[in-house]
Each structure stands twice: as C-alpha cells, then as structure tokens.
C-alpha angles and dihedrals in degrees: 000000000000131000081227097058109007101188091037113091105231097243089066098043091083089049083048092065105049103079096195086073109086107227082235089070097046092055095049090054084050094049097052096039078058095044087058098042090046084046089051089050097050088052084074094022130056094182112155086216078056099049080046096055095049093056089048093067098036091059090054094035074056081051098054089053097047091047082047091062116023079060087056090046086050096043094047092054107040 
C-alpha cells in the first residue's frame, strides 16, 4: 500500500487516477491478477483455506462480470 492511497494496493493507483477506467474494471484486473497468484500457490500448496480462497474470488471475478453486464442492460433500456 501507498502513503498516497493506503488501502489501495500501488499497481491500481495509476488506473485511480484516471477517471475514464470504471472502478469495475480495476477490480476485475485485480481479481483476476489474485486468482493467478492463489492458483500459483495451490500448485505447491493444496491447502482447503487456499481452494476456498480461490472460489472466493472467482465468485466475485463472476460479479464483476454480471454487474458488467446487468449496468449496460440498464443503460441501453432507460
């Protein structure tokens, strides 16, 4: 974490500050940057908090998706 941004991990901060990214899109790059590096760690480690973890994020990578998508369908017909 940054002073900058304390709760905000350094690699998003650039993508922060660019106000033409939707924040839905930085969290589904971050999602998906954890969901390798917990699938990398499983490889050595079959560890259940681990396989939980994993379905943890891919349920809310999924999110990401189905909000994605449900705000264009909303956007498209109001």
């Amino acid at each position: 974490m940054s002073t900058k941004y304390p709760f905000i991990p350094p690699h998003l901060e650039k993508g922060l500050e660019d106000l033409s990214i939707p924040l839905i899109d930085l969290l589904h790059g971050h999602l998906k940057v954890e969901m390798l590096d917990c699938e990398e760690a499983m490889t050595d480690n079959p560890d259940r908090f681990l396989e939980g973890y994993m379905e943890a994020l891919t349920n809310m990578y999924c999110l990401t998706y189905n909000l994605s998508i449900d705000r264009k369908h909303l956007e498209e017909t109001q």
